[in-house]
C-alpha positions as CSV (number, residue, x, y, z in Angstrom):
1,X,-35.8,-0.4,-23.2
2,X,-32.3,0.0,-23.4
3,X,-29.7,-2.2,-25.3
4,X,-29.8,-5.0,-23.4
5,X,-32.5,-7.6,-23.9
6,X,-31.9,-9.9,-22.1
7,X,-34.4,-11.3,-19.2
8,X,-34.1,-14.0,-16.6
9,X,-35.9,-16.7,-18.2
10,X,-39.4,-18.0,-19.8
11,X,-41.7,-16.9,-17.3
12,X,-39.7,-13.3,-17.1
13,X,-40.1,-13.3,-20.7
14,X,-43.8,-13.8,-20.8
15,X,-45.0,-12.1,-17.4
16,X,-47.3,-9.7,-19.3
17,X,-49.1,-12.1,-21.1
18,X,-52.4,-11.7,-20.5
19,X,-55.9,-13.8,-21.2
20,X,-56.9,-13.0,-24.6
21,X,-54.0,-12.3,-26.1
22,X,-53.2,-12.8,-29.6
23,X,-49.7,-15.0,-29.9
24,X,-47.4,-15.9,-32.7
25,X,-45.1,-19.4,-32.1
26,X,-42.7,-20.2,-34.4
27,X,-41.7,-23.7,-34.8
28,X,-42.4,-26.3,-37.7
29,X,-43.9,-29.9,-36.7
30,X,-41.9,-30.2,-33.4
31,X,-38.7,-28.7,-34.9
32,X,-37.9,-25.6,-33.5
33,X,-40.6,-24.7,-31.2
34,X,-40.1,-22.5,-28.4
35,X,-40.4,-24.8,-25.6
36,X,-39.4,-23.3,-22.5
37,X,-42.1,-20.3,-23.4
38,X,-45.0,-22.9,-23.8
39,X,-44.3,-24.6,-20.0
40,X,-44.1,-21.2,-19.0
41,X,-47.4,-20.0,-20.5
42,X,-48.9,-23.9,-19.6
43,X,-48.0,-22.8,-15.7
44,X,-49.1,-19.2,-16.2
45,X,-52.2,-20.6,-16.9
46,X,-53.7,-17.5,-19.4
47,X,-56.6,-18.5,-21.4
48,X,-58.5,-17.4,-24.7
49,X,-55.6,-17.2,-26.5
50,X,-55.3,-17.3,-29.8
51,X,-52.3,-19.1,-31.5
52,X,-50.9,-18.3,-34.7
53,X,-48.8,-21.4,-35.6
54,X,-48.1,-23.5,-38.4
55,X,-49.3,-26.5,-36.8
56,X,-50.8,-27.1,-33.0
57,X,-47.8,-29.8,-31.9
58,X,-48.8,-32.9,-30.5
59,X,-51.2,-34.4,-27.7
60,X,-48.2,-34.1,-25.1
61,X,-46.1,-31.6,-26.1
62,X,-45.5,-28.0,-27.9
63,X,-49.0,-26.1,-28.2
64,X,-50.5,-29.6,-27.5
65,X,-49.7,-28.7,-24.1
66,X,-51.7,-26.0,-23.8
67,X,-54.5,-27.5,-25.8
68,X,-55.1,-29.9,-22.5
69,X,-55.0,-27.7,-19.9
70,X,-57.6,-25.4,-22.5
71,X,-55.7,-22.6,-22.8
72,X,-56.3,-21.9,-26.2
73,X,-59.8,-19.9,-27.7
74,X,-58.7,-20.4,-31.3
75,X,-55.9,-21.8,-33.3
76,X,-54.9,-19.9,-37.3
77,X,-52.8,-23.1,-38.7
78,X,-52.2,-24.7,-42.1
79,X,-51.5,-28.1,-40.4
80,X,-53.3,-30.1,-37.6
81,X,-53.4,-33.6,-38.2
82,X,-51.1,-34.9,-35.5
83,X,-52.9,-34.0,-32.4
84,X,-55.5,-36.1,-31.1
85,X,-56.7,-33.7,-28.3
86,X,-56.9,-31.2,-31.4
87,X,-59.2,-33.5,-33.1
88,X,-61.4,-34.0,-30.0
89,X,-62.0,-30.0,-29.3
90,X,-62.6,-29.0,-33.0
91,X,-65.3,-31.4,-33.7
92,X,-66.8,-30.8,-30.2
93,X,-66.8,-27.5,-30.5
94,X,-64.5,-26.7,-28.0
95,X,-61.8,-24.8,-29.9
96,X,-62.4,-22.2,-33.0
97,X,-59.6,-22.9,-35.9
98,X,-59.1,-21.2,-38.9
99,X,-57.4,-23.2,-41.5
100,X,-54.9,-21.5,-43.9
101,X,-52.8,-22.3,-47.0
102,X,-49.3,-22.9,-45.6
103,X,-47.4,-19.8,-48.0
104,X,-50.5,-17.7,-46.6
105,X,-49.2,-18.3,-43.6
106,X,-46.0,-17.4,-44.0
107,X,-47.3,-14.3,-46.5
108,X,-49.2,-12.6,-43.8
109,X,-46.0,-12.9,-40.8
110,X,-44.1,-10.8,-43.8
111,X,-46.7,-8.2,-44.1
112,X,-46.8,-7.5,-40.3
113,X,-43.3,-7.9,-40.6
114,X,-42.9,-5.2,-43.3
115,X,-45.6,-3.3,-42.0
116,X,-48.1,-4.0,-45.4
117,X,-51.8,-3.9,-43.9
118,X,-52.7,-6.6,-47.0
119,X,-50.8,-9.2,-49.1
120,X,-53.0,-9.7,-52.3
121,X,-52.5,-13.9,-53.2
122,X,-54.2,-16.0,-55.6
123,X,-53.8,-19.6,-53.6
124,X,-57.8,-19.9,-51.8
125,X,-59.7,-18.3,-55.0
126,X,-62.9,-19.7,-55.3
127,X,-62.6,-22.2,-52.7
128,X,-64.1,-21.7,-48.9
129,X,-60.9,-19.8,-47.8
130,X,-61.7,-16.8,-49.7
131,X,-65.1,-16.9,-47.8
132,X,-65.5,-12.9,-46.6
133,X,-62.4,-11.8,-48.1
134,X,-62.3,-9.4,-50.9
135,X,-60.8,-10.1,-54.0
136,X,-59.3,-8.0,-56.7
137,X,-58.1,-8.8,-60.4
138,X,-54.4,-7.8,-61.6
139,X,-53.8,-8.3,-65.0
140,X,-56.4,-10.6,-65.6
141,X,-56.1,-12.7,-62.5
142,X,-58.3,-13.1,-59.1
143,X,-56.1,-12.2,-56.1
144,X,-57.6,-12.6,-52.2
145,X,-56.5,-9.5,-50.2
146,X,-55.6,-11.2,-47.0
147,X,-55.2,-9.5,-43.5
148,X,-51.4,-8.8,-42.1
149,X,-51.7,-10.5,-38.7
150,X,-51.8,-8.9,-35.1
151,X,-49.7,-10.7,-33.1
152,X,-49.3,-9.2,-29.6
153,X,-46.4,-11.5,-29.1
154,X,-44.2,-13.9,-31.0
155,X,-42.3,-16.1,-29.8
156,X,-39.5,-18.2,-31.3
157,X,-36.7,-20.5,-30.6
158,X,-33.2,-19.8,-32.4
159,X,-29.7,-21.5,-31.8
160,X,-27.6,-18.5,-30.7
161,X,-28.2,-15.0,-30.0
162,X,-26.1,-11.9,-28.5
163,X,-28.0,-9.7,-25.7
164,X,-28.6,-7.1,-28.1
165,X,-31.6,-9.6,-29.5
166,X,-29.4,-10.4,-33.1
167,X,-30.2,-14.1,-33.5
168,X,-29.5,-16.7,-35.5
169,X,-31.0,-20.4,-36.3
170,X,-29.9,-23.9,-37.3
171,X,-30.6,-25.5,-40.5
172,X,-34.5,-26.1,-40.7
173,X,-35.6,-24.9,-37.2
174,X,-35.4,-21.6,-39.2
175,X,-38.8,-22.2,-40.1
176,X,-41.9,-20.1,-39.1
177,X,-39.0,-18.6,-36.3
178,X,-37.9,-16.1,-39.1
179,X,-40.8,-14.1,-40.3
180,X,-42.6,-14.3,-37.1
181,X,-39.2,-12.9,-35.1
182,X,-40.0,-9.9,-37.5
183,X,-43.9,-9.5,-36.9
184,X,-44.6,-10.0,-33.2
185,X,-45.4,-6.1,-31.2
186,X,-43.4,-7.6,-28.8
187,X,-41.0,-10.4,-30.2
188,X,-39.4,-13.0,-27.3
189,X,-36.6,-15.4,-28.1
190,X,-35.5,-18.5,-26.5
191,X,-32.2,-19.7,-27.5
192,X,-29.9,-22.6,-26.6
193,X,-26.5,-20.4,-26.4
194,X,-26.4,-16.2,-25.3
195,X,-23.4,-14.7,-26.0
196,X,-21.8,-11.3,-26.1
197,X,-22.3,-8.6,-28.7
198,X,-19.8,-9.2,-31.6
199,X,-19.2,-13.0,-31.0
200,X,-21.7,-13.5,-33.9
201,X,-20.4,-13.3,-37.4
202,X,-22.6,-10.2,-38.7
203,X,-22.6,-12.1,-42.1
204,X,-24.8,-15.4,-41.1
205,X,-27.1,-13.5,-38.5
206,X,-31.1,-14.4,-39.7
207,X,-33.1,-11.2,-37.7
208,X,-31.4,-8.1,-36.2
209,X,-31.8,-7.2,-32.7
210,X,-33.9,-4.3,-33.6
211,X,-37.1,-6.8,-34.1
212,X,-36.0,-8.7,-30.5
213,X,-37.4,-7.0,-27.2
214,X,-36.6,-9.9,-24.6
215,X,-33.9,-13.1,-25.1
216,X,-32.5,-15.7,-22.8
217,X,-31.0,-18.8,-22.6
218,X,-33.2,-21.8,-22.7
219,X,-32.3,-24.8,-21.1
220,X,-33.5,-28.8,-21.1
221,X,-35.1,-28.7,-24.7
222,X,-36.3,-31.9,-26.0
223,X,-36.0,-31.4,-29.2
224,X,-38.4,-34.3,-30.8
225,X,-38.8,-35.8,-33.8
226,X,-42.5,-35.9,-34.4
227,X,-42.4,-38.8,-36.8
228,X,-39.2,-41.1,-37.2
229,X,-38.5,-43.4,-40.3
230,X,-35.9,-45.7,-40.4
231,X,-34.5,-47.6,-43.1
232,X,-35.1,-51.7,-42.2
């Protein structure tokens, strides 16, 4: 693979994605989602997919994209009440989702991440989450033993990276971007400024290039606020 990762741009990046495949997207609400990867994938056109995401975006943009043009088999989320199309598909039938406590979310990234094969949790004990799961007691509590995920790909957005894949993000778009950077087979990063090895301070860099396989430099992102309040 070499030492430099970096590729041309989004469809470069995801070439080899495939129908069926199993994809992480990073990105919280609208903040911080990997845009130039989902118009890439939304002209690609690959289908069955399954998304792993924290939410599925909005009826006209982020995964909401891809939700219209039906790209999408199944969606593993812990938030989807902002999308419309979503709605629609779900209570049609149209689209499997799995529904997951937000840390659970997050919990199973970190196992793929760390390469755990379970991470034992007590949030979805006794309720319809823990339906087929097994559960164990430690110490006189029930714990679900839930699944690391599979990702074939993740993808995420970050503020700046170097070519060698080390990456950094801004603020709150550190998100879901984070843990999934670390748990993807093959992890792809969009980011709004490449630079050159050693131009980023070692000290504030958020995942090492080891995780990153392909990175370039995004461009046009829309960055939008998915629900503005105002004071009158």
């Amino acid at each position: 693979m070499g030492f430099n990762k970096v590729v041309a741009g989004a469809a470069e990046a995801i070439k080899d994605i495939q129908d069926g495949a199993v994809l992480m997207l990073g990105g919280f609400g609208l903040c911080g989602i990997p845009e130039n990867c989902i118009n890439a994938l939304v002209a690609k056109g690959v289908k069955n997919l399954t998304c792993i995401s924290n939410n599925a975006g909005v009826d006209d943009f982020g995964i909401g994209l891809m939700l219209q043009t039906r790209q999408v088999k199944k969606m593993i989320s812990s938030y989807v009440g902002e999308n419309a199309e979503f709605e629609r598909q779900l209570l049609s039938g149209e689209l499997e989702v799995e529904l997951i406590p937000q840390g659970t979310l997050a919990s199973r990234c970190l196992a793929a991440a760390y390469g755990f094969p379970v991470v034992p949790t007590p949030a979805g004990v006794g309720t319809e989450v823990a339906a087929g799961k097994e559960v164990r007691n430690y110490n006189g509590k029930d714990y679900l033993m839930e699944a690391a995920f599979e990702a074939d790909f993740a993808i995420v957005k970050a503020w700046k990276g170097d070519t060698l894949g080390n990456i950094i993000f801004n603020k709150t778009a550190r998100n879901f971007n984070q843990v999934m950077a670390m748990a993807g087979k093959t992890t792809i990063v969009e980011v709004e400024e490449l630079v050159q090895p050693g131009e980023l301070d070692p000290n504030f860099i958020h995942v090492p290039g080891i995780y990153v396989h392909r990175i370039f430099q995004g461009s046009n992102y829309e960055k939008r606020i998915e629900q503005r309040t105002v004071r009158k």
